[in-house]
C-alpha angles and dihedrals in degrees: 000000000000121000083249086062104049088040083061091043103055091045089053091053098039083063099052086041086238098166100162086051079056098045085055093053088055090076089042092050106088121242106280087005102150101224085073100065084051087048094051089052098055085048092045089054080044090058093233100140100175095057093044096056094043078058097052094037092051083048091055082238096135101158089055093051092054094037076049086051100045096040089053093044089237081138090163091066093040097064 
């Protein structure tokens, strides 16, 4: 599935708030694939800290998954 589609698809499910349908697009989305850091904010304003970090750490973007950890309080994945 092309980047266009899951863009769609995030917004769609957004949306719903649909966040298990989201979770599942995190395995679909490529490594650094862009889409996934965007992904990981609108989990992170969701206060869904554990997919937010599997976005950032699929993404190689540490420091954010910690900086995601520490903002929402989840102190024991952060560390």
């Amino acid at each position: 599935m092309s980047s266009k589609n899951y863009k769609g698809l995030i917004e769609a499910f957004t949306m719903l708030e649909d966040y298990n349908s989201l979770a599942q697009i995190i395995e679909e989305i490529p490594e650094n694939d862009p889409l996934l850091n965007e992904l990981a904010d609108r989990f992170q304003l969701a206060g869904m800290a554990d997919y937010a970090v599997k976005c950032y750490e699929k993404l190689g973007e540490f420091k954010k998954a910690i900086d995601c950890c520490v903002l929402l309080n989840h102190w024991n994945i952060a560390t």
